[in-house]
N, C-alpha and C positions, 0 to 999 in steps of 0.2 A: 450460535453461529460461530465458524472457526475464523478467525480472520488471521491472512499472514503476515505480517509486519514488517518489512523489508528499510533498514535502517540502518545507518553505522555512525552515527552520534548517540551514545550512551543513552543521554537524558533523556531524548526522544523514546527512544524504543522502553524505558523506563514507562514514561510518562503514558504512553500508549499501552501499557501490560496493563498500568495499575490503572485507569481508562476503563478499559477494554474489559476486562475482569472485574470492577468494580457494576456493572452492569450487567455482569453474569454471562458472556461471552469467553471464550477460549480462544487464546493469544497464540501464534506461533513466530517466533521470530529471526529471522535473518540478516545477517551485518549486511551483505550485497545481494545482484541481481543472479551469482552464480551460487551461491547457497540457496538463496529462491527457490531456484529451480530442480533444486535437489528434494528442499521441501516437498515440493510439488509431487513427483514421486513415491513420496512414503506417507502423504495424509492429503484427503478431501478435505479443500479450500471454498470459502463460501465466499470471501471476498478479499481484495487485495489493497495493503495500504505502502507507498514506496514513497521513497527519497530517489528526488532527481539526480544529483551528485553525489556519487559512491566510488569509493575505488574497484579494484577487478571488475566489475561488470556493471557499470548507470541504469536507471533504470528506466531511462527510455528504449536502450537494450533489453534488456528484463521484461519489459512490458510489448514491442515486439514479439521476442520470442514465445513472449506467456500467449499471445494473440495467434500462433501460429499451432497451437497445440488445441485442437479439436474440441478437445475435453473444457480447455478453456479461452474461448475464441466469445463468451460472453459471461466470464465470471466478471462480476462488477472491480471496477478497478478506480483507486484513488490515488493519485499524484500529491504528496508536499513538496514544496519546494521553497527553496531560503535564495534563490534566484527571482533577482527586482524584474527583473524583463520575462513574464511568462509565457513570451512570444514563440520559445521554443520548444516549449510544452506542448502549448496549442495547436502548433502546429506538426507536433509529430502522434496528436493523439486527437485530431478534431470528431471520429466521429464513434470510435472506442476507445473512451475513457470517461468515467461518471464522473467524477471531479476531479477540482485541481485546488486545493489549498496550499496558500503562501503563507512559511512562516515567519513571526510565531504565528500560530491562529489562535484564538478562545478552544477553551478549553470544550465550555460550552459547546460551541456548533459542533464539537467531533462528537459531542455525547448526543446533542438530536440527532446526527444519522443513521446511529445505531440504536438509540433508546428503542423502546419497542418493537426495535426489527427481531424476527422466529431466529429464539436462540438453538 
């Protein structure tokens, strides 16, 4: 599975390569929502991992935009967020967006969603 990784705190998108490839998965990664989208462009994405707070493009932006693109109007999409009130999450992704994990999360639960999933 390719997952793209949309981050701009180091440790995080760190923490998600050696994750993500420790499971046998292909990482690709982006500091913000306009590198993302550039991504997007030059490789097939099977799923999508973001940071709410980013500079140049959030990615509740990012995640819009990603929704408005045909091609990916239902690649699975997962939300972190290091914001206490996920109220605005919620509500800008109630009925596309597979999850919303606040951090920090377990390690653990980021590795059952993907363990087993067709790499």
């Amino acid at each position: 599975m390719r997952i793209l990784a949309v981050e701009d705190e180091p440790e995080y998108l760190e923490m998600l390569q050696e994750v993500m490839q420790g499971i046998g998965h292909n990482i690709v990664i982006a500091l913000n929502g306009l590198e993302a989208l550039d991504m997007l462009g030059k490789q097939k994405i099977d799923v999508v991992v973001s940071d709410v707070k980013m500079p140049t493009m959030n990615g509740l932006e990012f995640h819009q935009r990603l929704r408005a693109l045909p091609e990916h109007r239902n690649t699975p999409f997962i939300f972190l967020t290091g914001v206490n009130d996920v109220t605005e999450v919620k509500a800008a992704c109630t009925r596309d967006c597979d999850l919303i994990l606040q951090k920090p999360f377990p390690i653990d639960e980021l590795i059952k969603l993907f363990a087993g999933k067709k790499k």
